[in-house]
One Martini backbone bead per residue (centre of mass of N, CA, C, O) as a GRO file, in nm:
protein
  311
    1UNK     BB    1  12.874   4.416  11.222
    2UNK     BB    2  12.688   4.527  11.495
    3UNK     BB    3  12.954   4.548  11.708
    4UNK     BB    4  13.041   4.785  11.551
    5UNK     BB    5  13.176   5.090  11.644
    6UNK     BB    6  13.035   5.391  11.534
    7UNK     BB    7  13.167   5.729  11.470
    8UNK     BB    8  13.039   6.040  11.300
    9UNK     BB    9  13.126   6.271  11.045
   10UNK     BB   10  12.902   6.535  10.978
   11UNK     BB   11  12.687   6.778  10.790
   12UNK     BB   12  12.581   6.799  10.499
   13UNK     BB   13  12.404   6.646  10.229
   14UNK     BB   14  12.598   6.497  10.141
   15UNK     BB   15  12.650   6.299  10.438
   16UNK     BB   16  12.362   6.129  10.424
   17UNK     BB   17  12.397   5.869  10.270
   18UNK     BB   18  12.590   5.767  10.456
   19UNK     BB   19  12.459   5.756  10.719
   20UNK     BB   20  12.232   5.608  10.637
   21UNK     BB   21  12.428   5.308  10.532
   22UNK     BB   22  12.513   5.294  10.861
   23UNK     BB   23  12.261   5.249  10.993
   24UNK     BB   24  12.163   5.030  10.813
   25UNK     BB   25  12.405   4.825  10.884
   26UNK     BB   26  12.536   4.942  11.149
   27UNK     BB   27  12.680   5.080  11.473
   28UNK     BB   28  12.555   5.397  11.549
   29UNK     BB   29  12.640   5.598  11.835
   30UNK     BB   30  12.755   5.869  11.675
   31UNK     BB   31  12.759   6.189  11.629
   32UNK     BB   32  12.942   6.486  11.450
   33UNK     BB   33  12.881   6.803  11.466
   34UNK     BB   34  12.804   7.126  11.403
   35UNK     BB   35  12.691   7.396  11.529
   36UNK     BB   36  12.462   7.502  11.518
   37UNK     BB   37  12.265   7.805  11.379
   38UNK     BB   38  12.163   8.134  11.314
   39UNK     BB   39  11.871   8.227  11.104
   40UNK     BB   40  11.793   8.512  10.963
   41UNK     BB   41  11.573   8.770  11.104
   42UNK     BB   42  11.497   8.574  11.379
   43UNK     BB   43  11.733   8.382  11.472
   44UNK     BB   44  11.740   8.108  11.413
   45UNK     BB   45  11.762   7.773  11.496
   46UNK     BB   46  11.963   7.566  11.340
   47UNK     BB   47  12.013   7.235  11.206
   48UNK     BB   48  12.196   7.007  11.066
   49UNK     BB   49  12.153   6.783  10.871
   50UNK     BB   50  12.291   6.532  11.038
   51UNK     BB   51  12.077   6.612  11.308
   52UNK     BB   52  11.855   6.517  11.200
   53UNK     BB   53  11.885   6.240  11.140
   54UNK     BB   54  12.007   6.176  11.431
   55UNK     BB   55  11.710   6.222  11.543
   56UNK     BB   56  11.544   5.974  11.399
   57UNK     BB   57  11.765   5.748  11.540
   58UNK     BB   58  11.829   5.784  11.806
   59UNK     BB   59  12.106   5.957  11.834
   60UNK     BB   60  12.402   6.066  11.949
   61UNK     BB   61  12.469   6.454  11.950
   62UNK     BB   62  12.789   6.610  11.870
   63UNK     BB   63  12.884   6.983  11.915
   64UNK     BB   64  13.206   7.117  11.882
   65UNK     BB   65  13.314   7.346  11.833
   66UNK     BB   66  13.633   7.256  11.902
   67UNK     BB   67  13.784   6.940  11.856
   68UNK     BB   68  14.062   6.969  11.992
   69UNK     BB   69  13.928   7.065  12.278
   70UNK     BB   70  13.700   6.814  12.239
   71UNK     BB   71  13.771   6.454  12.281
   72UNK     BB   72  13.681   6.344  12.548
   73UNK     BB   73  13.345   6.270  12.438
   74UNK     BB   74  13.489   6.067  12.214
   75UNK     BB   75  13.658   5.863  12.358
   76UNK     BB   76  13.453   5.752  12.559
   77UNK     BB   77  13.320   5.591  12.326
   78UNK     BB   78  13.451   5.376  12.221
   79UNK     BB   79  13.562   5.320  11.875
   80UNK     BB   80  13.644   5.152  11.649
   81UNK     BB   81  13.552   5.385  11.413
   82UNK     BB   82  13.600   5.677  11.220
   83UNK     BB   83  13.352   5.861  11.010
   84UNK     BB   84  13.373   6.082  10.743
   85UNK     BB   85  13.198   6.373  10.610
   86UNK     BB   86  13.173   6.665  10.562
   87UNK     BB   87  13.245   6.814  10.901
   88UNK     BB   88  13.472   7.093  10.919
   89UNK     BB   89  13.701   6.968  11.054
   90UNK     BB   90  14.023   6.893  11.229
   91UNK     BB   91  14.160   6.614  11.319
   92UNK     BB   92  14.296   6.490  11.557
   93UNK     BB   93  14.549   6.287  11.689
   94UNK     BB   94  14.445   6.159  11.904
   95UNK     BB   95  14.161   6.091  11.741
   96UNK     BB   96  14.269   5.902  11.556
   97UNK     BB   97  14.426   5.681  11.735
   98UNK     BB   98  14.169   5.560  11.923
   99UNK     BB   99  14.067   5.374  11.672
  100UNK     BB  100  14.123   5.074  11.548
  101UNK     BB  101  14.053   5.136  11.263
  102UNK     BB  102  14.016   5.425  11.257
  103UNK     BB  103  14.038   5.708  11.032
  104UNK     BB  104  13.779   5.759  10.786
  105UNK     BB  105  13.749   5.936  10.477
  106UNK     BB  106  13.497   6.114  10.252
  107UNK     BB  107  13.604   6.219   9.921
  108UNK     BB  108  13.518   6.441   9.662
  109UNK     BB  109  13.793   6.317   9.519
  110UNK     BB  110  14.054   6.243   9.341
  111UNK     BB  111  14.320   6.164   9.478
  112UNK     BB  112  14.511   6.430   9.526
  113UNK     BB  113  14.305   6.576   9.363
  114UNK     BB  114  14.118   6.840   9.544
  115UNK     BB  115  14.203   6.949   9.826
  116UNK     BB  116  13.912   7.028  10.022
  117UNK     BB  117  13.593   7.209  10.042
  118UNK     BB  118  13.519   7.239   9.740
  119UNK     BB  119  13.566   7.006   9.478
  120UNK     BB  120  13.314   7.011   9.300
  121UNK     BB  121  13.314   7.335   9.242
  122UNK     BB  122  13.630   7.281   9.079
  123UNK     BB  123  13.578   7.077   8.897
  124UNK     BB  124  13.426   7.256   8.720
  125UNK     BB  125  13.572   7.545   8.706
  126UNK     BB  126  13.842   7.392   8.593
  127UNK     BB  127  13.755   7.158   8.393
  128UNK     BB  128  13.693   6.887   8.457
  129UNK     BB  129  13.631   6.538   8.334
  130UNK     BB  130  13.700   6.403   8.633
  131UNK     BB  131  13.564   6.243   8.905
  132UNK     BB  132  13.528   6.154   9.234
  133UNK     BB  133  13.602   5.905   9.501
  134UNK     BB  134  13.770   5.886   9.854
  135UNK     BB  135  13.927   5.667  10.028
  136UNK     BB  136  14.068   5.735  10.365
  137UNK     BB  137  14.301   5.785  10.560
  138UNK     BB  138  14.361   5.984  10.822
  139UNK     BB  139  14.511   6.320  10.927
  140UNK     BB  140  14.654   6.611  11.028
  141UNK     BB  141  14.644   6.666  10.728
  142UNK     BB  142  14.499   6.772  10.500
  143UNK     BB  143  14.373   6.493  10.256
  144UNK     BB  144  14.683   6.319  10.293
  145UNK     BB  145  14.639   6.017  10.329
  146UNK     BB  146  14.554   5.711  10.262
  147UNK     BB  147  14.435   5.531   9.989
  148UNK     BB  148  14.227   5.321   9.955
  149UNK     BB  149  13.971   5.406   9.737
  150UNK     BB  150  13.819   5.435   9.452
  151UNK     BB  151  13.571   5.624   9.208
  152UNK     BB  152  13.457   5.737   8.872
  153UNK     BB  153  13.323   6.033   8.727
  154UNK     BB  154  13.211   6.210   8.459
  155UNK     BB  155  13.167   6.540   8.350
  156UNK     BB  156  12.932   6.665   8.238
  157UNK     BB  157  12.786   6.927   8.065
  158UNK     BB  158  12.498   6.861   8.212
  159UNK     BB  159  12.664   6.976   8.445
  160UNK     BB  160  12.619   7.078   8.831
  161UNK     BB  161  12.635   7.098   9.125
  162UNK     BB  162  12.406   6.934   9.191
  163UNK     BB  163  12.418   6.689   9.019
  164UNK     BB  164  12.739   6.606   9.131
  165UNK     BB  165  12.675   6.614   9.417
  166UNK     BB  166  12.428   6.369   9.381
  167UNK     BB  167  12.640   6.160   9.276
  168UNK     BB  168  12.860   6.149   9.477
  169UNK     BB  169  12.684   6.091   9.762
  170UNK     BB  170  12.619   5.801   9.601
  171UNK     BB  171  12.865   5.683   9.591
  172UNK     BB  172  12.996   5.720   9.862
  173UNK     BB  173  12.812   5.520   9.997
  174UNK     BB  174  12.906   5.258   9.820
  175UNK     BB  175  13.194   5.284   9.840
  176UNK     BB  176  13.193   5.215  10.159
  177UNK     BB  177  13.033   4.978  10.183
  178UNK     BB  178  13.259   4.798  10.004
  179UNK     BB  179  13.515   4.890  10.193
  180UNK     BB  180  13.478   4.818  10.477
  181UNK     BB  181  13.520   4.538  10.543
  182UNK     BB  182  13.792   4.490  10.463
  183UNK     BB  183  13.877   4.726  10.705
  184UNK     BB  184  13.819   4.530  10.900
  185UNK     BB  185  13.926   4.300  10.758
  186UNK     BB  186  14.282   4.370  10.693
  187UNK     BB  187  14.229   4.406  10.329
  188UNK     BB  188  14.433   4.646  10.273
  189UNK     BB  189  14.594   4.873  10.045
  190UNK     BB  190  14.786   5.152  10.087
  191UNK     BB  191  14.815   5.506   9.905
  192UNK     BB  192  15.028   5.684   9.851
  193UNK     BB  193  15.035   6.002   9.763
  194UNK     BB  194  15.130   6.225   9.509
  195UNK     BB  195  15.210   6.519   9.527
  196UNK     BB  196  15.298   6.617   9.230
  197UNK     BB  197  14.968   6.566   9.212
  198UNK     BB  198  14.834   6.869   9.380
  199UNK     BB  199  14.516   6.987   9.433
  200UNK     BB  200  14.333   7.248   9.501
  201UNK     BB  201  13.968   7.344   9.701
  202UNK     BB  202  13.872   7.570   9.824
  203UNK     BB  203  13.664   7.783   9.977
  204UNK     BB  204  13.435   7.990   9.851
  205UNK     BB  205  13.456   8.312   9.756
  206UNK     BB  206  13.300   8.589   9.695
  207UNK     BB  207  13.490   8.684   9.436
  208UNK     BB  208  13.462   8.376   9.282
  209UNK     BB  209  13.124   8.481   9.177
  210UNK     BB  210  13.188   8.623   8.988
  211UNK     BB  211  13.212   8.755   8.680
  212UNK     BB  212  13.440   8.703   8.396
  213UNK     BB  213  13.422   8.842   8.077
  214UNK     BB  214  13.765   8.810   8.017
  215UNK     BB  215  13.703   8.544   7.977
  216UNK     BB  216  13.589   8.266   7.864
  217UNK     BB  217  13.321   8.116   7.771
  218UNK     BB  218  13.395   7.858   7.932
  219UNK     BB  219  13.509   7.965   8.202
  220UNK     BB  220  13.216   8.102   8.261
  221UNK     BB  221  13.022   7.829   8.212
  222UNK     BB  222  13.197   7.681   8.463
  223UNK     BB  223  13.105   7.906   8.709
  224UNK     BB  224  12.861   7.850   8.686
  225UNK     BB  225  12.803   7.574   8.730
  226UNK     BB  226  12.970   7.561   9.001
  227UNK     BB  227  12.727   7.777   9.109
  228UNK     BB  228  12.522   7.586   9.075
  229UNK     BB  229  12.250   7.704   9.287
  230UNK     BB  230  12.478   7.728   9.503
  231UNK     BB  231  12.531   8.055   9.538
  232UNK     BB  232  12.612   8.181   9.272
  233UNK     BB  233  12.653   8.352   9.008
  234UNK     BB  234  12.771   8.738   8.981
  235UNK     BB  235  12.679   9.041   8.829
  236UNK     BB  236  12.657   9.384   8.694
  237UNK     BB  237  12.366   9.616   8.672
  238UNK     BB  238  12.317   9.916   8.680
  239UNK     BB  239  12.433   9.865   9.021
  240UNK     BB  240  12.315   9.551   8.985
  241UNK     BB  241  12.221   9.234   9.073
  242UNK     BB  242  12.277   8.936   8.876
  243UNK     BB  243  12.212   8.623   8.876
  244UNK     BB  244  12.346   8.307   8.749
  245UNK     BB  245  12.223   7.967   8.662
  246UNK     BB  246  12.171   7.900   8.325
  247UNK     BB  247  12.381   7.853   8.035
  248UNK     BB  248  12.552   7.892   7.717
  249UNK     BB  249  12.684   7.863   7.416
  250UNK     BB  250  12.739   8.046   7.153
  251UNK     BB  251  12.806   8.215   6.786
  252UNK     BB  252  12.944   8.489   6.870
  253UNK     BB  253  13.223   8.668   6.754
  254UNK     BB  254  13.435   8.953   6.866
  255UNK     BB  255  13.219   9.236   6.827
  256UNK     BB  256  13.270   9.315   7.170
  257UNK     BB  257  13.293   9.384   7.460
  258UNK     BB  258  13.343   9.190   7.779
  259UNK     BB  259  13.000   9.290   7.877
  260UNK     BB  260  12.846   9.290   7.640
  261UNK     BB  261  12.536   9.312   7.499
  262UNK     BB  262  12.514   9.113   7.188
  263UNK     BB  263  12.238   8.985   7.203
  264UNK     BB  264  11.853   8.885   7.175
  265UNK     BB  265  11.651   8.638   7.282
  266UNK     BB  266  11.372   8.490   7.329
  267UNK     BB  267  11.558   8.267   7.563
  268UNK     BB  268  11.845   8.484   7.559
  269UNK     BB  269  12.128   8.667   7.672
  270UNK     BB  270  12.377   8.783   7.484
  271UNK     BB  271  12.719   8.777   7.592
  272UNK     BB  272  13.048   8.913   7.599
  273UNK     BB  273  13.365   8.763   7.567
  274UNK     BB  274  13.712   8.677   7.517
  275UNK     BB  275  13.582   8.489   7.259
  276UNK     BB  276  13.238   8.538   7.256
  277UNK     BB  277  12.933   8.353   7.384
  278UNK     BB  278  12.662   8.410   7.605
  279UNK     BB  279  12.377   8.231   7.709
  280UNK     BB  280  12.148   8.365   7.944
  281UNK     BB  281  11.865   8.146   8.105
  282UNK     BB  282  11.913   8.220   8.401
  283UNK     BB  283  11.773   8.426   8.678
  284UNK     BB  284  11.828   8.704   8.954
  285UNK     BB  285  11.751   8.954   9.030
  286UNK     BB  286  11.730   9.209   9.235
  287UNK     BB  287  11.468   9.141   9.467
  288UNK     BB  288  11.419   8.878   9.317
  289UNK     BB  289  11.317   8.599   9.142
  290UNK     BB  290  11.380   8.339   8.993
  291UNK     BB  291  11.447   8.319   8.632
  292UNK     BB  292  11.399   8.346   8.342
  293UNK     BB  293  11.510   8.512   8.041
  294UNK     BB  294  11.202   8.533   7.928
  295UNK     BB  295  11.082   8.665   8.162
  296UNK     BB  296  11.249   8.894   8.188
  297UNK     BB  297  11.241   9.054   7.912
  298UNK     BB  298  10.927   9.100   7.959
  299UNK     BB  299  10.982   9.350   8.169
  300UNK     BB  300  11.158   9.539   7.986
  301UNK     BB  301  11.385   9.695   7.794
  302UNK     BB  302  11.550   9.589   7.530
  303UNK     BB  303  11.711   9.841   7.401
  304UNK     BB  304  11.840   9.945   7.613
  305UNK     BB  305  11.954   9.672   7.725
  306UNK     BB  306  12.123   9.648   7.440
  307UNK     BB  307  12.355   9.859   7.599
  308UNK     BB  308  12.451   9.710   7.807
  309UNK     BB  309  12.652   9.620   8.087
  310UNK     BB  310  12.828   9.388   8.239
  311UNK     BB  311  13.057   9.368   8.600
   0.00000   0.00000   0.00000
């Protein structure tokens, strides 16, 4: 089927094994991506991850600051099917309508559950046992469309975003790659979502990332794991910013108040929460590189440490 014409949108890491799959199989005439952006403070111009690689196999690459206001340019490339994930733009109607098999969108979490920019870090911090992948033809509205395909996998306790991001990506590849040909062969039954069994997963604000030591104990390790290893959660020690990377559940119940350092551990620092303890593995102090737990310990004084309250 390399006569069928394919233009993707995608933007980070995510979404490298698929246009990846796509490059491979079929024929990718063009990408859209988000607008460069200046980072650092050189403010230097950074590329997509997505325009880095459509520019490894000289694929023309589209980046409309706004895509509502600018689809005449992709109109004209006149594509068989538009292929998103994550993308980070909602697609007009205009350009939903325009390729003759649709535009189909591969979403990290199994829809109706977890709509939104969000999907893999709110299925960790908010405890789900299970999530995958929903193959689904795009609407005007987040989300919405009709479900093609899913595939399930079990979120393990040894997951972090990290983990389960890196193995959705690789899922979404492979069902996309299973279920196409289907779709272009007009072989598919579509699956209207259920509202009522609707939730969302909105993209992590600055406040999300805090910790909050009067929840219990998993909810604050689901909260570090689901933000791990970027943004990260972080908590306050004498005024002071400290990211925390990599936690366990302790064994001490309701001794102290929440925030308050429970335990040290020869690699592991117990703090309480509201049901009972935390073991911090992983950390970075303010102005300082990612540490163990134990080689921070190392750093400082212990007595008063052991005195300290997180906030």
């Amino acid at each position: 089927m390399k006569d069928i014409k394919i233009i993707f949108m995608g933007t980070p890491d995510f979404s490298l094994p698929v246009l990846t799959g796509l490059i491979e199989n079929y024929n990718v005439i063009a990408v859209v991506t988000q607008p460069d952006k200046k980072v650092g403070r050189k403010q230097e111009i950074s590329f997509s991850p997505v325009k880095k690689l459509a520019l490894q196999h000289n694929i023309k690459v589209l980046q409309p600051e706004r895509i509502r206001k600018d689809t005449e340019s992709i109109k004209s490339l006149k594509p068989d099917i538009i292929i998103t994930c994550a993308y980070g733009q909602i697609i007009p109607k205009e350009l939903l309508d325009t390729p003759q098999y649709g535009c189909i969108n591969v979403h990290a979490s199994l829809l109706p559950k977890l709509r939104g920019g969000a999907p893999i870090h709110k299925a960790i911090i908010e405890g789900y046992k299970e999530t995958g992948i929903t193959i689904m033809y795009m609407s005007e509205k987040m989300d919405q469309g009709d479900i093609i395909s899913q595939e399930k996998t079990e979120i393990l306790d040894s997951d972090n975003l990290e983990s389960l991001h890196n193995r959705l990506s690789i899922m979404g590849k492979n069902l996309l790659l299973k279920t196409l040909p289907d779709i272009l062969n007009n072989n598919i039954t579509r699956v209207k979502q259920k509202e009522e069994e609707v939730t969302y997963a909105y993209n992590i604000t600055h406040s999300e990332e805090k910790i909050d030591f009067n929840k219990t104990v998993r909810e604050v390790l689901n909260q570090i794991r689901g933000l791990s290893p970027t943004p990260g959660a972080y908590t306050t020690i004498d005024g002071k910013t400290l990211k925390v990377y990599q936690a366990s559940l302790g064994e001490t119940k309701g001794t102290k108040h929440p925030g308050e350092v429970v335990n040290i551990y020869k690699d592991g620092i117990g703090v309480a929460c509201k049901d009972g303890e935390i073991i911090i593995k992983e950390l970075k102090p303010e102005g300082k590189k990612k540490m163990s737990a134990k080689d921070y310990l190392n750093g400082i004084n212990k007595e008063i440490f052991a005195k300290s309250k997180m906030e």
